[in-house]
KETI-592437 format. One record per residue (C-alpha): residue number from 1; y, x, z. Coordinates in Angstrom, 3 decimals, padded with zeros to 6 digits. Each point is the difference from the previous one (the first is absolute). Layout:
# KETI-592437
(NUM, (Y, X, Z))
...
END
This chain:
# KETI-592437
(1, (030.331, -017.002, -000.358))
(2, (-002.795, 002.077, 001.461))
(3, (-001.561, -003.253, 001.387))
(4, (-000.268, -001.185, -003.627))
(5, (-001.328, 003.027, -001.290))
(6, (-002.920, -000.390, 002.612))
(7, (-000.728, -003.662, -000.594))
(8, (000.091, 001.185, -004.070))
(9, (-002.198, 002.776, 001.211))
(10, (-002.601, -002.416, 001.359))
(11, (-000.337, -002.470, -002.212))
(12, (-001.998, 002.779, -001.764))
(13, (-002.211, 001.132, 002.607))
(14, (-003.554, -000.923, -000.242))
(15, (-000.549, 001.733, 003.055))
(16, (002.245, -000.188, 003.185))
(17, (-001.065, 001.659, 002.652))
(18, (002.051, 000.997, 003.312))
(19, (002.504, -002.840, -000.531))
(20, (-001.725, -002.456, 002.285))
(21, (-001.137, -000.738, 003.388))
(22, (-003.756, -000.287, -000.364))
(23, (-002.578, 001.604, -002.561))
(24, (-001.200, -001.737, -002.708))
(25, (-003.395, 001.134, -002.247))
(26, (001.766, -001.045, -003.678))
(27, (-002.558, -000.038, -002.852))
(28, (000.865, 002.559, -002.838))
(29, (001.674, -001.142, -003.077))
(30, (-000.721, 002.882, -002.234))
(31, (-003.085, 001.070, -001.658))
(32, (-002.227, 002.843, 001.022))
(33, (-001.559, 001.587, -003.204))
(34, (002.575, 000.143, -002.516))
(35, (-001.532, 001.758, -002.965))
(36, (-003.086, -001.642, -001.660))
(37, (-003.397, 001.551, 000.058))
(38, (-001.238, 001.428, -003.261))
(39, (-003.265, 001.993, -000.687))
(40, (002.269, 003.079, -000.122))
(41, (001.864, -000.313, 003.130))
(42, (000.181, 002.585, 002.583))
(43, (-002.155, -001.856, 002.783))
(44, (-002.998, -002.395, -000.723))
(45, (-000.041, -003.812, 000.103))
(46, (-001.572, -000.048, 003.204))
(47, (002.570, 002.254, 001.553))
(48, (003.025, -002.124, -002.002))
(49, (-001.683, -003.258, 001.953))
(50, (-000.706, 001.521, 003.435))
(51, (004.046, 001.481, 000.123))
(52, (000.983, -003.739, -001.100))
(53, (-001.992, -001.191, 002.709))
(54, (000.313, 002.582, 002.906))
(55, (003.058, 001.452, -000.518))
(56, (-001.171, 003.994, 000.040))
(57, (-002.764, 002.205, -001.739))
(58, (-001.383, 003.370, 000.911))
(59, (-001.341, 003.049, -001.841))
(60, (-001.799, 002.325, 001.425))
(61, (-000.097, 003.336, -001.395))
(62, (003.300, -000.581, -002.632))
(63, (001.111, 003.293, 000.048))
(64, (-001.463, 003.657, -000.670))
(65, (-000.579, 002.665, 002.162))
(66, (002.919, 002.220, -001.312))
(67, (002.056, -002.958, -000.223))
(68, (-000.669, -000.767, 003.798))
(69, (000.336, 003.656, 001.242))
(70, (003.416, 001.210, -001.801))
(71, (001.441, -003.601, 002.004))
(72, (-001.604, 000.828, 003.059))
(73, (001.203, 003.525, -000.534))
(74, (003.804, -001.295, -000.107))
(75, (-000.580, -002.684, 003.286))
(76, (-000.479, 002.569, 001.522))
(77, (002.470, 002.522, -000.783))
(78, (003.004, -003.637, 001.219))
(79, (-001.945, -000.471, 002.635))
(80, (001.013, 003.409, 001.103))
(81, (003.298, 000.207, -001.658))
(82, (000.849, -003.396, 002.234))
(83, (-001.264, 000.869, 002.845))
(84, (002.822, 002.875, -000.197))
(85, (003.023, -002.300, -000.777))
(86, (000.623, -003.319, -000.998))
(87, (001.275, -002.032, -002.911))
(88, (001.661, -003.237, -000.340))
(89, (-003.132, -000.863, -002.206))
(90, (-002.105, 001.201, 002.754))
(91, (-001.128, -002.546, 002.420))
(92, (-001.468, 001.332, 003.449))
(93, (-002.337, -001.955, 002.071))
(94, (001.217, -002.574, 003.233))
(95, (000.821, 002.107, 002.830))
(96, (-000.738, 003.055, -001.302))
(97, (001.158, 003.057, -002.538))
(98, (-003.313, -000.486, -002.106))
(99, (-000.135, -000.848, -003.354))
(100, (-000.536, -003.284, -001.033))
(101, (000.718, -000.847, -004.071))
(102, (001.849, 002.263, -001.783))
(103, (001.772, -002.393, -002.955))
(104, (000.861, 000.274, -003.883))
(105, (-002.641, 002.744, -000.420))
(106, (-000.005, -001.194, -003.773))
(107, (003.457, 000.466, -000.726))
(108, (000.804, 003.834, 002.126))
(109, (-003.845, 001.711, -000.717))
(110, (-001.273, 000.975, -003.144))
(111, (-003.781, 000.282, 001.349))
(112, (000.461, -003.924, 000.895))
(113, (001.879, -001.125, -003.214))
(114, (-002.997, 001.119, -001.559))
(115, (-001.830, -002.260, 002.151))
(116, (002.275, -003.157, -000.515))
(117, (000.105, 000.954, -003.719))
(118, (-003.997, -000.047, 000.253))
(119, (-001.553, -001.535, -003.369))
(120, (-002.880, -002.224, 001.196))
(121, (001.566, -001.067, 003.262))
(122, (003.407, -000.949, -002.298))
(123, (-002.356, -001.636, -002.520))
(124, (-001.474, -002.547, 002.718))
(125, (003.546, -000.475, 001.639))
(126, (001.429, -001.064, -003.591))
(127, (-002.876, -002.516, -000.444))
(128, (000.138, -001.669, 003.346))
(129, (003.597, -000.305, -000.141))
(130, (000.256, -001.196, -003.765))
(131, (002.476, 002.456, -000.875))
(132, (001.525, 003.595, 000.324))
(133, (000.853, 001.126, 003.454))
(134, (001.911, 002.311, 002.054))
(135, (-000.224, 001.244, 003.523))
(136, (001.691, -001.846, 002.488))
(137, (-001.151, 002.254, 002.676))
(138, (-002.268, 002.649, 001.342))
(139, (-000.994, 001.798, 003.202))
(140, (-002.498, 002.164, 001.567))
(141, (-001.361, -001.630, 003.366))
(142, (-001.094, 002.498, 002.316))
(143, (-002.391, -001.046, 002.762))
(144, (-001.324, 002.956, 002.341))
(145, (-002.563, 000.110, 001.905))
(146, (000.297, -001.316, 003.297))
(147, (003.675, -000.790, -000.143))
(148, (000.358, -002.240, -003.435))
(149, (001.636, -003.429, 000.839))
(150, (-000.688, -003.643, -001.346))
(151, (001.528, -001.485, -002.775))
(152, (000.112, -003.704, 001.121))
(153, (-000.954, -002.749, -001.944))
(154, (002.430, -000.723, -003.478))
(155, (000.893, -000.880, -003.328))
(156, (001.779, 002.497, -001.757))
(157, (001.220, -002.910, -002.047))
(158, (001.665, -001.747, 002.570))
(159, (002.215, 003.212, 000.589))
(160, (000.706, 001.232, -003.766))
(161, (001.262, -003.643, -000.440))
(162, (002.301, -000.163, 003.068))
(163, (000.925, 002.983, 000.535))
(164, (-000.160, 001.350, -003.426))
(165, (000.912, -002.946, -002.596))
(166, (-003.557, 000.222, -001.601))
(167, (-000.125, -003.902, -001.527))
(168, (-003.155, -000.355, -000.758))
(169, (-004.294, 000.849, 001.005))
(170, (-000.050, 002.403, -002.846))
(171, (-000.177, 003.053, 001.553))
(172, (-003.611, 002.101, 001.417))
(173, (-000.335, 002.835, 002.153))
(174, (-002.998, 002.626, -000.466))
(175, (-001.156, 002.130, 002.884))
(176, (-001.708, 003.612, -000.806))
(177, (-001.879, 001.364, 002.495))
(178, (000.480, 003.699, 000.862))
(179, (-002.414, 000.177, 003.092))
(180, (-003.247, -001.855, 000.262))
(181, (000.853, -003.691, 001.457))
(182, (-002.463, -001.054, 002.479))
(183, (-000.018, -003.212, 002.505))
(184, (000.737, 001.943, 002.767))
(185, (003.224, 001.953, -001.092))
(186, (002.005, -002.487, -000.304))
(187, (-000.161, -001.177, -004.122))
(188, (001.393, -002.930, -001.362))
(189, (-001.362, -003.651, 000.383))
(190, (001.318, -002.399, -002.491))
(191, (-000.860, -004.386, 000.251))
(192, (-001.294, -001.073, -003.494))
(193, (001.667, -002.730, -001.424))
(194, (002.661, 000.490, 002.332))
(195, (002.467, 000.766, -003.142))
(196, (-000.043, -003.603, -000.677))
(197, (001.936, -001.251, 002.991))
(198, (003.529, 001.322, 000.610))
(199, (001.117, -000.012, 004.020))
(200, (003.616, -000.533, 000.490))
(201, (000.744, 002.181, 003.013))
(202, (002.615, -000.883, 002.572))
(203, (002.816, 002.194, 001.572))
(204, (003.261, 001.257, -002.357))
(205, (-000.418, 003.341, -000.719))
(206, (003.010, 002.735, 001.405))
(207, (001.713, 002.261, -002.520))
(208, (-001.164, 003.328, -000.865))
(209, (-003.252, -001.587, 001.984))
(210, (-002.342, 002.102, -002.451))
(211, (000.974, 003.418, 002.650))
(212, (-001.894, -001.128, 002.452))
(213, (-002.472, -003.032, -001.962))
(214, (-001.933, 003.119, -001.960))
(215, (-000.940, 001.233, 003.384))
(216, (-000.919, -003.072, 001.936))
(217, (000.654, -003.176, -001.967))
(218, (001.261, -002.905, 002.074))
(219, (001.469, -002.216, -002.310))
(220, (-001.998, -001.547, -003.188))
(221, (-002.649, -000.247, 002.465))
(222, (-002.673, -003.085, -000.632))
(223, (-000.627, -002.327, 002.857))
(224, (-003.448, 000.358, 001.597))
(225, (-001.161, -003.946, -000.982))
(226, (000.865, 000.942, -003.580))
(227, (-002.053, 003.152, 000.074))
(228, (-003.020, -001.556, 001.689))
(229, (000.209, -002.792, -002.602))
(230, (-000.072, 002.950, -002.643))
(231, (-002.756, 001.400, 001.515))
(232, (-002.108, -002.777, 000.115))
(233, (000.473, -001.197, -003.131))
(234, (-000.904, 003.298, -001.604))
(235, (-001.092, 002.551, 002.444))
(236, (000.719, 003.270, 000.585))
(237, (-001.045, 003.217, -002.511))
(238, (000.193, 003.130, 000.953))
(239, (-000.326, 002.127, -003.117))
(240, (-000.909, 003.680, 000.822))
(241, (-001.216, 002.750, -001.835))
(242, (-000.265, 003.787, -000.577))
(243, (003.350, 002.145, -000.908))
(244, (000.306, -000.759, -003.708))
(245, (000.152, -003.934, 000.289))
(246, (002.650, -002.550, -001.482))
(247, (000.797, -003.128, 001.331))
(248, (002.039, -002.232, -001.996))
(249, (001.413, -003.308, 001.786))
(250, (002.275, -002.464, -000.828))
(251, (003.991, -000.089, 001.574))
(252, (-000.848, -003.222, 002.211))
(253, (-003.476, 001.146, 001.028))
(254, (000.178, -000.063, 004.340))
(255, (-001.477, 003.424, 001.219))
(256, (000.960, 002.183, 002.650))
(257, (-001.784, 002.847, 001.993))
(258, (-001.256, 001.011, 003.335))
(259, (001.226, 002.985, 001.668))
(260, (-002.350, 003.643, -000.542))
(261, (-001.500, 000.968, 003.536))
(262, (-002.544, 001.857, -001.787))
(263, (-000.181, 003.867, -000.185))
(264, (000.298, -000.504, -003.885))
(265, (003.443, -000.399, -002.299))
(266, (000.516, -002.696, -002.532))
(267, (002.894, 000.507, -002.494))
(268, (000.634, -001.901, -003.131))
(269, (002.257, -000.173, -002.934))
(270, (001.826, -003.602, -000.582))
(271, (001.523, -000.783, -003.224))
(272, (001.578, -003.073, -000.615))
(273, (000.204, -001.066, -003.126))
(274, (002.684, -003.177, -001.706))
(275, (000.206, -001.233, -002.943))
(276, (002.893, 000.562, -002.550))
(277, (-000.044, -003.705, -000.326))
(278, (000.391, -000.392, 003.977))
(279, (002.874, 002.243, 000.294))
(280, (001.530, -000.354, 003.476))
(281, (003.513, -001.916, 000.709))
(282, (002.549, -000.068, 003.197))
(283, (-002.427, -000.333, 003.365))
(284, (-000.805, -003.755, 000.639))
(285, (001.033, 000.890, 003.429))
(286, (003.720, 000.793, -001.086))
(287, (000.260, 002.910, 001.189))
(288, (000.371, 003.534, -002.096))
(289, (-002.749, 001.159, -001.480))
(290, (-002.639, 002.801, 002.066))
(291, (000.913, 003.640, -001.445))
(292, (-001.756, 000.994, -003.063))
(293, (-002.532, 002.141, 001.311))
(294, (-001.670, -002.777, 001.514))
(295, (000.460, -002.654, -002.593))
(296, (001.016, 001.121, -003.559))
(297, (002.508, -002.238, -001.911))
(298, (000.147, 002.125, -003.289))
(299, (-003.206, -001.400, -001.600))
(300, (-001.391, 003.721, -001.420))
(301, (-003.127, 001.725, 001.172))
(302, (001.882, 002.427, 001.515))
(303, (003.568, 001.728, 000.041))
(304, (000.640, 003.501, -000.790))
(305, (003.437, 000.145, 001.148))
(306, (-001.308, -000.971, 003.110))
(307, (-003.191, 002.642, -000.037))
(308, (003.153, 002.269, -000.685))
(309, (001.657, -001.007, 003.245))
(310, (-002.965, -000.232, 002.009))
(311, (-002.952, 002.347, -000.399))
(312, (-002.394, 000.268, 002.185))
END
């Protein structure tokens, strides 16, 4: 019975990925843009094209002053509050007791529900994605000075979908940046066009893998030939700016970062945003879903008996 519930299971999956023995680079078989440009949408014609055809766009400057200092102001405040004890939601770096992401900042903090609930940044999320959306996660990355680790090369997709049940490439992260990002501290490279392949990684994935995956991930890893390939194709961006800046990038886009051997800190915000229309089902791996604080199965913005439970 459970083998026939699997082979059911598959005959819906666009995108298998850890089920065989060697990696294959798949090409996507959903669209990118989903809403349709008018004169009064949130982004410009030129921006609607280049996220069609690179997969990410950046913003420098997106947010105000105030807005920037009150979330700076409460970074800083976990970063000490974490640093004291820990939190299942609380994710500490490899090999050591730092902090590395601290997880569903949306859904537990008030000055970061604002954030998610952010008019213009919800207003371009709704018109990329077509449609209403809610937040399927959200973290705070810390990266220190001297000490803040890599975050390998990856598509978030390719996770969300096993791991997570998330069926289709309608889904986009956006990255705030709370510190300036330079090229030496370690910011995020992304490979344009990158979103319109899909690798199918190798390697079954262990239950309850996600404990030790959100500190160094070794499964859902692409192959080195398929990430060359990626990079030649499209090349590699690396989009940095002053504290203030959005990125916005597509759920398949390949990105990854270097670690921060610099004297100066890089933290972000991640939101992830799904669609309504893109609501997740069982993990194609077959295993139980990841906890809720990491990938949100309720489709709302946010939950307030959860904020109840778990204030921060």
């Amino acid at each position: 019975m459970k083998t026939d519930r699997m082979n059911d299971r598959l005959k819906f999956d666009r995108y298998p990925s850890r089920e065989r023995e060697e990696p294959e680079l798949m090409e996507r078989a959903d669209p990118v843009l989903y809403g349709k440009w008018m004169p009064d949408s949130p982004i410009t014609e030129a921006q609607a094209d280049d996220y069609e055809r690179n997969g990410y766009l950046f913003f420098e400057d997106f947010f105000a002053p105030d807005e920037l200092a009150a979330w700076k102001a409460e970074l800083a405040r976990l970063q000490r509050l974490y640093g004291e004890r820990g939190a299942d939601h609380v994710i500490l770096e490899p090999g050591s007791d730092e902090v590395r992401s601290v997880f569903a900042v949306h859904d537990n903090n008030s000055v970061f529900q604002g954030l998610a609930e952010h008019k213009r940044l919800t207003g371009i999320v709704r018109f990329l994605l077509g449609s209403n959306a809610y937040v399927h996660q959200s973290r705070i990355n810390f990266k220190p000075g001297f000490s803040g680790k890599e975050f390998y090369w990856h598509s978030d997709f390719e996770t969300w979908h096993v791991e997570d049940g998330m069926p289709a490439m309608r889904a986009l992260s956006v990255s705030i940046a709370l510190e300036d990002n330079h090229p030496y501290n370690g910011p995020l490279m992304v490979m344009p066009g990158s979103h319109k392949k899909f690798v199918s990684c190798v390697g079954r994935t262990p239950e309850n893998h996600f404990k030790q995956s959100l500190r160094r991930q070794e499964y859902g890893v692409p192959d080195q030939d398929s990430l060359t390939s990626l990079a030649r194709e499209g090349g590699i961006d690396m989009p940095v700016g002053k504290a203030g800046s959005l990125l916005v990038f597509d759920c398949n886009l390949m990105h990854g970062s270097g670690s921060n051997i610099s004297p100066y800190p890089r933290s972000n915000v991640f939101i992830v945003y799904n669609s309504v229309e893109n609501r997740l089902v069982q993990p194609f791996s077959g295993q139980k879903p990841r906890p809720e604080y990491i990938a949100a199965r309720d489709g709302r913005l946010s939950s307030p008996s959860s904020r109840r439970v778990c204030r921060q």
